[in-house]
C-alpha positions as CSV (number, residue, x, y, z in Angstrom):
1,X,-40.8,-18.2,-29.1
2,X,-40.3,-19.7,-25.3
3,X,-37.1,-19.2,-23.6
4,X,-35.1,-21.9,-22.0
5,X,-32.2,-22.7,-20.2
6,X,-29.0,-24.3,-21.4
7,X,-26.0,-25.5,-18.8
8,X,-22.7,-26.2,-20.2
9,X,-20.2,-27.4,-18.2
10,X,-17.0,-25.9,-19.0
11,X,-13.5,-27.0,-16.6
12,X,-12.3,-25.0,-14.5
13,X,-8.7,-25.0,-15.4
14,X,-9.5,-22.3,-18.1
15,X,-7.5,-19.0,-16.7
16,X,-7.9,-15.4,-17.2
17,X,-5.4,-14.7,-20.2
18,X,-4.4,-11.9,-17.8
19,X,-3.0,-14.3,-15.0
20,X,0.8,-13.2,-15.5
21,X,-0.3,-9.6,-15.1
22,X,-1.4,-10.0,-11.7
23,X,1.4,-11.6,-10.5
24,X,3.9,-8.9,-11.6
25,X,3.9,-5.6,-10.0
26,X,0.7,-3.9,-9.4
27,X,-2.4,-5.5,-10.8
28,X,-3.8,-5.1,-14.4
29,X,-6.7,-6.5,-15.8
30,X,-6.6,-5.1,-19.2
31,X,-8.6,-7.8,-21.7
32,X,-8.3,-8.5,-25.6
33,X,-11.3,-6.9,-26.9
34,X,-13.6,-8.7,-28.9
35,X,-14.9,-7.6,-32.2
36,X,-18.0,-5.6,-32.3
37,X,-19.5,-8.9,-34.2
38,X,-21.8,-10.9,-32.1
39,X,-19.8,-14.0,-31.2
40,X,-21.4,-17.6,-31.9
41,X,-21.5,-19.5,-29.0
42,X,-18.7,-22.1,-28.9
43,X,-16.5,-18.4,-29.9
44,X,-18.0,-17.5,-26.3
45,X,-17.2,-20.8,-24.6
46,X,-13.9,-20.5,-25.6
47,X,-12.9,-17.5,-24.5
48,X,-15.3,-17.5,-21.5
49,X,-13.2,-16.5,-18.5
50,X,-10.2,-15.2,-20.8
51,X,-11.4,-12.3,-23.1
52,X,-14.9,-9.7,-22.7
53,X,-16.5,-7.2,-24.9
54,X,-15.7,-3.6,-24.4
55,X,-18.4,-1.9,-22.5
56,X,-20.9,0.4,-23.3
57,X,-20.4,4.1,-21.9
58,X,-24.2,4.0,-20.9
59,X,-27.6,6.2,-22.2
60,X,-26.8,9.6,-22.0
61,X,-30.0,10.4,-20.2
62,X,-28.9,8.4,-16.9
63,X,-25.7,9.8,-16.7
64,X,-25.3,12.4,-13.7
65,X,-25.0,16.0,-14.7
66,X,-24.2,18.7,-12.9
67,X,-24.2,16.9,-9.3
68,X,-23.2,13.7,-8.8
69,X,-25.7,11.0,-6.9
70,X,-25.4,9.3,-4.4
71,X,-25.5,5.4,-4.0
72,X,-27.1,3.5,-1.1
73,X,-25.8,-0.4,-1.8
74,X,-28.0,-2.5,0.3
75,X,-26.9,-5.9,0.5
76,X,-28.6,-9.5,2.2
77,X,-27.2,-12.6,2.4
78,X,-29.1,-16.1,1.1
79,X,-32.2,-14.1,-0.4
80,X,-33.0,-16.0,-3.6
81,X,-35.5,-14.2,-6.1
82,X,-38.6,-14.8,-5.1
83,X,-40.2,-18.4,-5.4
84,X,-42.6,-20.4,-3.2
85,X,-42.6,-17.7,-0.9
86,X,-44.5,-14.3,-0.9
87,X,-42.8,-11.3,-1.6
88,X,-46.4,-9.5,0.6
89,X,-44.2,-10.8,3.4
90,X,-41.7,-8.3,2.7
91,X,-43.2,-5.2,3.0
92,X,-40.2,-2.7,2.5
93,X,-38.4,-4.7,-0.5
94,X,-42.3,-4.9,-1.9
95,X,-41.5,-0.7,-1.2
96,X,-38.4,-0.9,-3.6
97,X,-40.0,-3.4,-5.9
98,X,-42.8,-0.5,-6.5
99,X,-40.6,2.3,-6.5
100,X,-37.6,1.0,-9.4
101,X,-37.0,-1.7,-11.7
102,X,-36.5,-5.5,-10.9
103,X,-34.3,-7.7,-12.7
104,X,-36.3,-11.2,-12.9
105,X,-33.6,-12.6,-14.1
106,X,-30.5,-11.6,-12.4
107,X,-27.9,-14.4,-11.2
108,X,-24.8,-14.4,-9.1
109,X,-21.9,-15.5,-10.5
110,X,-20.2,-17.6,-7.8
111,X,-21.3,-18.9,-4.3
112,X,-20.6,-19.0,-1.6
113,X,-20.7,-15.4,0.1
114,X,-17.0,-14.3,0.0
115,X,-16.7,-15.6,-3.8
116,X,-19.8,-13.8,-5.0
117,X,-18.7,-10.6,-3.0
118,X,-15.7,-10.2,-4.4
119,X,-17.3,-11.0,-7.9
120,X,-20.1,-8.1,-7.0
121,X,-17.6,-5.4,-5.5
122,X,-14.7,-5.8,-8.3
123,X,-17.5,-6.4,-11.5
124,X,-14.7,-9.8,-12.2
125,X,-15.5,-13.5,-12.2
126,X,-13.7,-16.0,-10.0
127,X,-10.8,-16.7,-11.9
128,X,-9.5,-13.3,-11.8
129,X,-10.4,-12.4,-8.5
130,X,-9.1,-15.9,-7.1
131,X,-11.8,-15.9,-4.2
132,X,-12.7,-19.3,-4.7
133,X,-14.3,-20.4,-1.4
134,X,-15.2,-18.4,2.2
135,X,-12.2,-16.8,3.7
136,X,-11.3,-16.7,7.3
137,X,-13.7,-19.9,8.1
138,X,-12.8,-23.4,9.1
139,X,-12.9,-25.0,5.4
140,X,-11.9,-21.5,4.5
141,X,-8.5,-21.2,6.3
142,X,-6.3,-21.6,3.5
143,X,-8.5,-19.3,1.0
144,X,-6.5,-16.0,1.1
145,X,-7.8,-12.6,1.4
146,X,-9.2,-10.8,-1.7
147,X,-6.0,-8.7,-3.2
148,X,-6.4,-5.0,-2.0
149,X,-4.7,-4.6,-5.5
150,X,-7.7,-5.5,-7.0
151,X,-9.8,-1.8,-7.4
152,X,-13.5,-2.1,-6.3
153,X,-16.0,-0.2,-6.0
154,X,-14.8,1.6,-3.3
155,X,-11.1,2.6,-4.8
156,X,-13.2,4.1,-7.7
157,X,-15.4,5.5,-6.0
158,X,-13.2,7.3,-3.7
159,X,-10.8,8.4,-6.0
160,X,-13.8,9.9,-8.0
161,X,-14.5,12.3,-5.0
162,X,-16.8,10.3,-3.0
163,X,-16.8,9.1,0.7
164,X,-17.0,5.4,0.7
165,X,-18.4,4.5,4.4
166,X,-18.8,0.7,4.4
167,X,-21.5,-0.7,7.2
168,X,-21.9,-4.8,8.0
169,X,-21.0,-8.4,6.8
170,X,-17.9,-8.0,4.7
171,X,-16.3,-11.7,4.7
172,X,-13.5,-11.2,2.3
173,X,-10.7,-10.2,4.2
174,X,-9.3,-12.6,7.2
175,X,-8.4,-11.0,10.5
176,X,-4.6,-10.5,10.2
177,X,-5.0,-9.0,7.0
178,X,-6.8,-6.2,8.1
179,X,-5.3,-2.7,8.3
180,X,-5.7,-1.6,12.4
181,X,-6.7,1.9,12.2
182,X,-9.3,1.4,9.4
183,X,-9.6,-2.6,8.4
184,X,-11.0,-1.7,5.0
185,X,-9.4,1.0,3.9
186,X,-7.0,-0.9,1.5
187,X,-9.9,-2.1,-0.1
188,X,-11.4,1.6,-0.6
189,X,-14.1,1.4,1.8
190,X,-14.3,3.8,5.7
191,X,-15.5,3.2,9.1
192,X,-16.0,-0.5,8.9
193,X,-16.1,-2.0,12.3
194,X,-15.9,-5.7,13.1
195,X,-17.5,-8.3,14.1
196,X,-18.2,-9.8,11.3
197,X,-21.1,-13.1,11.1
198,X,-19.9,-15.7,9.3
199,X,-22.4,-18.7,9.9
200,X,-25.9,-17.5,10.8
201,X,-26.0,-19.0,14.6
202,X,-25.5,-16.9,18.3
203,X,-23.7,-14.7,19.0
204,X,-22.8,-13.0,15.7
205,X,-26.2,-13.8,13.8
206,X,-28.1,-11.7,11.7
207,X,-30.9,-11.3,14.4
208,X,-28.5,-10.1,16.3
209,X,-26.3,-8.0,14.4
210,X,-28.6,-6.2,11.5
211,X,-30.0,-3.7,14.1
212,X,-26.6,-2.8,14.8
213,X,-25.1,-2.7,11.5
214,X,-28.6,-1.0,10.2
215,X,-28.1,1.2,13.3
216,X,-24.6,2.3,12.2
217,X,-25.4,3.1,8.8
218,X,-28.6,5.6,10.4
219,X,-25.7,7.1,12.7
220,X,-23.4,7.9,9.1
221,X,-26.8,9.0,7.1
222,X,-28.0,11.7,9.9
223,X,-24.6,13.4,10.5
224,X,-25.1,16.8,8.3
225,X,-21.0,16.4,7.9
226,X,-21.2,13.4,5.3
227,X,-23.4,16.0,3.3
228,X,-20.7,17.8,1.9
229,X,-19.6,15.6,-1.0
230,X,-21.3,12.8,-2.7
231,X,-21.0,9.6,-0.8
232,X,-21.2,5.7,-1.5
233,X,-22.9,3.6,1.7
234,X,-22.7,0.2,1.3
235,X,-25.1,-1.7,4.2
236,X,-24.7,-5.1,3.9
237,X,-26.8,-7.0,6.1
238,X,-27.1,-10.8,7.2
239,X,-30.4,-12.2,7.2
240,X,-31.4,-14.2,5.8
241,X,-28.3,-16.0,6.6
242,X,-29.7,-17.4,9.6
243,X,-31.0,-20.3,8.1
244,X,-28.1,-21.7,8.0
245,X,-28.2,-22.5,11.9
246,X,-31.6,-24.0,11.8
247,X,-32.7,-26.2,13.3
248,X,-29.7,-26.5,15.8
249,X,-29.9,-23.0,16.9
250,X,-33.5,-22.3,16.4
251,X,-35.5,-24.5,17.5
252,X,-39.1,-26.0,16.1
253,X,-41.1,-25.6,19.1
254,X,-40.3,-21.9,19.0
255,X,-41.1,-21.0,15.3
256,X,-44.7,-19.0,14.4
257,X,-47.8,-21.1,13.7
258,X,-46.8,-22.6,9.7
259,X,-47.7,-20.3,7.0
260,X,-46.4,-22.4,4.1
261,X,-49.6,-24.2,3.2
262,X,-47.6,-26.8,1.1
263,X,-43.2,-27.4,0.9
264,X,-41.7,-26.8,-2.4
265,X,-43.3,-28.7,-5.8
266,X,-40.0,-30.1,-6.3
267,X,-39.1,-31.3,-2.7
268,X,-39.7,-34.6,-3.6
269,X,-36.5,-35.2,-5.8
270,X,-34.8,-38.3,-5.7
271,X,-31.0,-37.4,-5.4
272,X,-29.9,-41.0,-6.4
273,X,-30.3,-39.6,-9.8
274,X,-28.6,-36.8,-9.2
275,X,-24.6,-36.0,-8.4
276,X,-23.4,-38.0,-5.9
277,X,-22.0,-34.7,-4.2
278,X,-25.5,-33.4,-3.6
279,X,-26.5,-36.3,-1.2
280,X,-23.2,-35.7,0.3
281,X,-23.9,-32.1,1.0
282,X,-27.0,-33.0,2.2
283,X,-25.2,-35.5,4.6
284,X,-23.0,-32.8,5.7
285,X,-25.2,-30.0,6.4
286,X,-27.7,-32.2,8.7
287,X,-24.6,-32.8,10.8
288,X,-23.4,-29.4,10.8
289,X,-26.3,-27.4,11.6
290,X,-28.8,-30.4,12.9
291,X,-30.8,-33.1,11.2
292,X,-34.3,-32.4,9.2
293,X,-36.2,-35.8,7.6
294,X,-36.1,-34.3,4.1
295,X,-39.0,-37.2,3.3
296,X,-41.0,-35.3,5.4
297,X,-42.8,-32.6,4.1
298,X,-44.3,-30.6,7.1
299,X,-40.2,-30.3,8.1
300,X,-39.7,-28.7,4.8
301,X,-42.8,-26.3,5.7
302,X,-41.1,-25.4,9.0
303,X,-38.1,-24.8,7.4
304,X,-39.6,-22.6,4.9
305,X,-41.6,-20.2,7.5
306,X,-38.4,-19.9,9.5
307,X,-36.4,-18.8,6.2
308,X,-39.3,-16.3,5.7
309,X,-38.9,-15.2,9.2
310,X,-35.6,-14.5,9.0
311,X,-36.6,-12.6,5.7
312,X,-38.9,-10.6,7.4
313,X,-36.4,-9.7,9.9
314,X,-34.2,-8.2,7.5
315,X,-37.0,-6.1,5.7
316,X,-37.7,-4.0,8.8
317,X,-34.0,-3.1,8.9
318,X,-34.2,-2.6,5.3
319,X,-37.4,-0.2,6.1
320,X,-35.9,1.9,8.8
321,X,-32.6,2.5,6.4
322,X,-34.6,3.7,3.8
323,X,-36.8,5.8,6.1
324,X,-33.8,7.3,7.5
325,X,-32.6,8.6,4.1
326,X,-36.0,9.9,3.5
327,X,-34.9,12.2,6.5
328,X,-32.1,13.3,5.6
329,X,-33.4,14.7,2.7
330,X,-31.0,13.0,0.5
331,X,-33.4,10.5,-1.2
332,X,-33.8,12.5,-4.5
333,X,-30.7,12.4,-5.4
334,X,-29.4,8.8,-4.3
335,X,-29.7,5.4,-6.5
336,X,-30.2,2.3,-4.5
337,X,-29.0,-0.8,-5.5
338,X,-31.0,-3.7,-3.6
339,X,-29.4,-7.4,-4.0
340,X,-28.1,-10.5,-2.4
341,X,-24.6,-12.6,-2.4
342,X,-26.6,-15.8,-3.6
343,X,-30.1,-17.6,-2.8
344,X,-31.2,-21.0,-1.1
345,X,-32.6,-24.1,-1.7
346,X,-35.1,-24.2,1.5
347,X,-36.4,-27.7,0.3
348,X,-36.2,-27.2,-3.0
349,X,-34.7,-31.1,-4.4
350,X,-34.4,-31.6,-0.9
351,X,-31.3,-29.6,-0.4
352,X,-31.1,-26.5,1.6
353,X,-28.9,-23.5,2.0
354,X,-26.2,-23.4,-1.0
355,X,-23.4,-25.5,-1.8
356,X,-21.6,-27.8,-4.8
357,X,-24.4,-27.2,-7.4
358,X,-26.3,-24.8,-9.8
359,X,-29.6,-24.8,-9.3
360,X,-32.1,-21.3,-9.8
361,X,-32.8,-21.1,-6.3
362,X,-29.3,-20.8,-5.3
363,X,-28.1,-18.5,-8.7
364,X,-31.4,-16.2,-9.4
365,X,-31.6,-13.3,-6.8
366,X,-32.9,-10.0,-6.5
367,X,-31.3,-6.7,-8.1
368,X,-33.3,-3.4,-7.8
369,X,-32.2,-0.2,-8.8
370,X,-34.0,3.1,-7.8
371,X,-33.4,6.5,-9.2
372,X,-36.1,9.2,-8.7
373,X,-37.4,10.5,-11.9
374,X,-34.5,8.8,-13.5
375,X,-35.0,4.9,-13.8
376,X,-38.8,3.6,-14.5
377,X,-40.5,2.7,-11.4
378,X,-42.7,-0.4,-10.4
379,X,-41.7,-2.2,-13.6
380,X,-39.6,-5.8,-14.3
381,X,-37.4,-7.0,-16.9
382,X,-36.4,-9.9,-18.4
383,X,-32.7,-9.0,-19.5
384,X,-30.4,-11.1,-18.0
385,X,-28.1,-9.8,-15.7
386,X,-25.3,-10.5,-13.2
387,X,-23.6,-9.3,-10.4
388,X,-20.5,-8.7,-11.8
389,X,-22.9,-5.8,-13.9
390,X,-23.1,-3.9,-11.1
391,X,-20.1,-2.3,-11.0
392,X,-20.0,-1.2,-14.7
393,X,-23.5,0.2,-14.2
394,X,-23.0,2.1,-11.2
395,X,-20.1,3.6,-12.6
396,X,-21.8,4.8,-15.7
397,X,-24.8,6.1,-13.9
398,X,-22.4,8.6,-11.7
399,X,-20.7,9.6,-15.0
400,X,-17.4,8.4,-14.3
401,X,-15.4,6.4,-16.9
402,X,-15.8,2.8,-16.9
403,X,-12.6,0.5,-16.0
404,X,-11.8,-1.5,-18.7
405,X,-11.0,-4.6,-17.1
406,X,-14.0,-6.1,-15.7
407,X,-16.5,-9.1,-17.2
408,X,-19.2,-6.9,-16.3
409,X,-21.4,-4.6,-18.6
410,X,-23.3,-1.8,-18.4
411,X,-27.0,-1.9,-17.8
412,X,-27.9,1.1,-18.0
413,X,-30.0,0.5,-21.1
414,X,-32.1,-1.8,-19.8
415,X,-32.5,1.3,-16.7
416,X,-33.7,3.2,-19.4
417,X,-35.8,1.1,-21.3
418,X,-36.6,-2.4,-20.0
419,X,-38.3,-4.3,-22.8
420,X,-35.0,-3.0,-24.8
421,X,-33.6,-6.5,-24.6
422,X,-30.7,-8.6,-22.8
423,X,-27.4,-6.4,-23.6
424,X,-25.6,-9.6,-23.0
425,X,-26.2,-13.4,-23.8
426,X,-24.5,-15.4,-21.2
427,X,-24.3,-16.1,-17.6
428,X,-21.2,-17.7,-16.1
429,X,-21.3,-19.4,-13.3
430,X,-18.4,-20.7,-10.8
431,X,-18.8,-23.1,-8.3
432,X,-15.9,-25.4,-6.5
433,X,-13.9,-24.0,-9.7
434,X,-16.0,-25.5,-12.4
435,X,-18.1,-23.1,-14.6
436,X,-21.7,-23.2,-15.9
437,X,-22.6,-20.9,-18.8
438,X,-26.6,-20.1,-18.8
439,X,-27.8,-19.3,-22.2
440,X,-30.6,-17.4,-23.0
441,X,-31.8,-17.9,-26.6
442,X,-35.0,-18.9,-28.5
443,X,-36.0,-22.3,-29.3
C-alpha cells in the first residue's frame, strides 16, 4: 500500500497540560501517560502538545556496557534532506551516509533555528519549551532566552559523569543572559565561546566562522586530558546558513560556472493560490537579503549552486572533525549524531530559505547515527522520526535512564533493526504557533 501525507492544522492555543508546573518553582515536565493501547487519531489530535506515551527503555543490545561511549553531535544549519541536489557533492556526509544509518524521513519539529534547537537539545516541542521565534535578533528581541531550568542534553549528560564541551552556533540564549565566566554553563554545556552567527552575511558567516568553530572542537578532541572520562562534543556549525545573505552578500558574478542543469520541478508555483503570507515572505526576503526574479529560472539555478557551495563548505569542516577523531583514537567507541536545525526551499514554489509555512524542504532533514559494530552501517530507513527523538535515543544508547518528560521517543529500535517499522505515528510540527501533524499511514 503507498504512503502519503496528511496535514492537519491544529491551533496553536492548545498548551502543555504541564504549563502551571513550570511556572512554580523549579521546572517539571512530568506528562499523563497514555495507555499502552494504540490511540486513534483524533485521541492523538487531542492530546497532541498536552499528554505523550511513556518511552521505551531501548534494545538491550545497543545499550553501553561496561564503558560508556562517547557522543560527537554534529550539527548544520538550513541542510534539508537531500532533494534536487547531489548528495556526490558532499563527500564527507556521503562518508557518514556509508558508515551508519539514515533516517529518510526525519523532520524538525519547529523552525526557525533557535525554536528547533531548543526542541532538539531538550527532546520537547514548542509549547513547552516556549522558544517560539529566534532569540537575540531584530524580530527576535522580545523572544526570551530558553529557561536554563529546562534540563538538556547537556545537564544529563553532565550529571551522568560526562564532560559536555559545547563548540559553535548556539542561538538560544541572548547576550545578557549569559553566565560571564562560562556563557553556557547553566544550560549544561563547557567552553563555549562567542561570537555567535546569526544571519549568514560578513563578518560572522559560516564561511567565516566554521573553520574556527571546527578548529576549536580539533583543539578539545586532541588534548589527551579530555580522555579521562566519557565526553559529549556538540559542534554545531553554520553553513549552510549562508544562503540566507545571497545574493546581497554574495554576489552572481562571483559564483562557480552553474552546475544545476535545470531549477527545481516545482519552481514554477503560482503563490496566488497559495497563503497570502507566502508571497509576503517572499516580498520580505527579496528586500532583506536582495532581490532574485523568481520567474526566472536560470536565477533559481544560481541560487541552487550557491546553496550547494555553501554545502560543500561545510562538508570539509565536517571531514577534518571526523578525521581528527579518527586520530585520537577515540572513534571506536563514539556515536555520532549528524543533523540540521531545519532545511530550505532554494526555489522550490518559488520561496527560498524557511519561514511561515510547512513544506518537505523546509521540515525533512538529515539524521545519521554511527556506532561502530553497534548500529547497521550504509543502510536507510523509512521510520519516521523527529528531532525531539534525539534526546531519548541518545540517552538510552549511553544506558542512562530516560527523563520522563519529553515528547520524544526512543529510536533505538529502528538502530537496531531498520525495516522494524515507525515506533511512532505522528509528526508535529510548530510554526508562528500553529501546529501541523504529519501522518504516516496506508491508504
Amino acid at each position: 500500500m503507498p504512503w502519503f501525507w496528511e496535514i492537519c492544522f491544529l491551533s496553536w492555543g492548545i498548551e502543555p497540560a504541564t504549563r502551571k508546573n513550570a511556572e512554580t518553582k523549579g521546572f517539571d515536565f512530568r506528562q499523563k501517560k497514555i495507555g499502552g493501547k494504540k490511540m486513534k487519531r483524533r485521541e492523538f489530535l487531542k492530546n497532541a502538545g498536552v499528554t505523550f506515551a511513556g518511552m521505551a527503555l531501548g534494545n538491550h543490545l545497543l545499550r553501553a556496557e561496561s564503558s560508556k561511549p562517547n557522543i560527537l553531535l554534529i550539527e548544520v544549519d538550513q541542510m534539508r534532506f537531500p532533494r534536487w541536489t547531489r548528495i556526490s557533492w558532499t563527500k564527507n556526509i556521503e562518508r557518514l551516509v556509508k558508515q551508519g544509518l539514515s533516517f529518510n524521513k526525519h523532520f524538525t519539529s519547529a523552525v526557525p533555528c533557535s525554536p528547533s534547537r531548543a526542541c532538539l537539545f531538550t527532546g520537547t516541542y514548542t509549547t513547552q519549551n516556549k522558544m517560539f521565534t529566534n532569540c537575540d535578533f531584530v524580530e527576535g528581541r522580545l523572544q526570551p532566552s530558553l529557561n536554563p531550568k529546562i534540563p538538556t542534553l547537556g545537564h544529563i549528560f553532565r550529571n551522568a559523569g560526562y564532560r559536555t564541551p559545547y563548540r559553535g552556533k548556539w542561538h538560544l540564549t541572548r547576550k545578557k543572559d549569559r553566565n560571564k565566566q562560562d556563557p553556557l554553563i547553566d544550560y549544561g554545556w563547557e567552553g563555549w565561546k562567542p561570537p555567535e552567527a546569526p544571519f549568514g552575511g560578513p563578518p560572522y558567516n559560516g564561511q567565516l566562522m566554521d573553520p574556527v568553530y571546527t578548529n576549536e572542537a580539533i583543539d578539545w578532541l586532541k588534548n589527551p586530558d579530555n580522555k579521562k572520562q566519557p565526553w559529549f562534543l556538540v559542534c554545531s556549525l553554520v553553513n549552510p546558513h549562508d544562503i540566507c545573505a545571497y545574493p546581497r552578500f554574495y554576489p552572481q558574478e562571483k559564483l562557480k560556472p552553474i552546475k544545476h542543469e535545470k531549477p527545481p520541478e516545482n519552481w514554477t508555483d503560482d503563490l496566488s493560490t497559495k497563503p497570502g503570507c507566502q508571497k509576503e515572505y517572499q516580498i520580505r526576503w527579496g528586500k532583506l537579503s536582495g532581490q532574485i526574479d523568481v520567474n526566472d529560472g536560470d536565477q533559481w539555478r544560481r541560487y541552487l549552486d550557491y546553496y550547494v557551495e555553501c554545502e560543500e563548505m561545510v562538508d570539509r569542516e565536517i571531514g577534518r572533525l571526523l578525521d581528527a577523531l579518527e586520530k585520537s583514537g577515540q572513534a571506536d567507541n563514539t556515536i555520532i549524531v549528524f543533523t540540521s536545525d531545519h532545511g530550505e526551499m532554494a526555489g522550490s514554489h518559488k520561496l527560498r530559505t524557511k519561514g511561515n509555512f510547512a513544506y518537505e524542504e523546509v521540515m525533512n532533514v538529515p539524521l545519521i547515527f554511527v556506532w561502530r559494530g553497534k548500529i547497521p552501517s550504509g543502510v536507510s530507513t523509512d521510520a519516521l522520526a523527529s528531532n525531539v527523538d534525539v534526546l531519548p535515543t541518545l540517552v538510552s544508547l549511553a544506558g542512562i535512564r530516560n527523563p520522563n518528560y519529553t515528547a520524544g521517543v526512543d529510536l533505538t529500535p529502528i538502530l537496531q533493526n531498520p525495516v522494524s517499522g515507525s515506533v511512532r505515528e505522528e509528526i508535529i510540527y510548530n510554526v508562528d504557533w500553529e501546529f501541523m501533524v504529519t501522518v504516516n499511514r496506508s491508504a
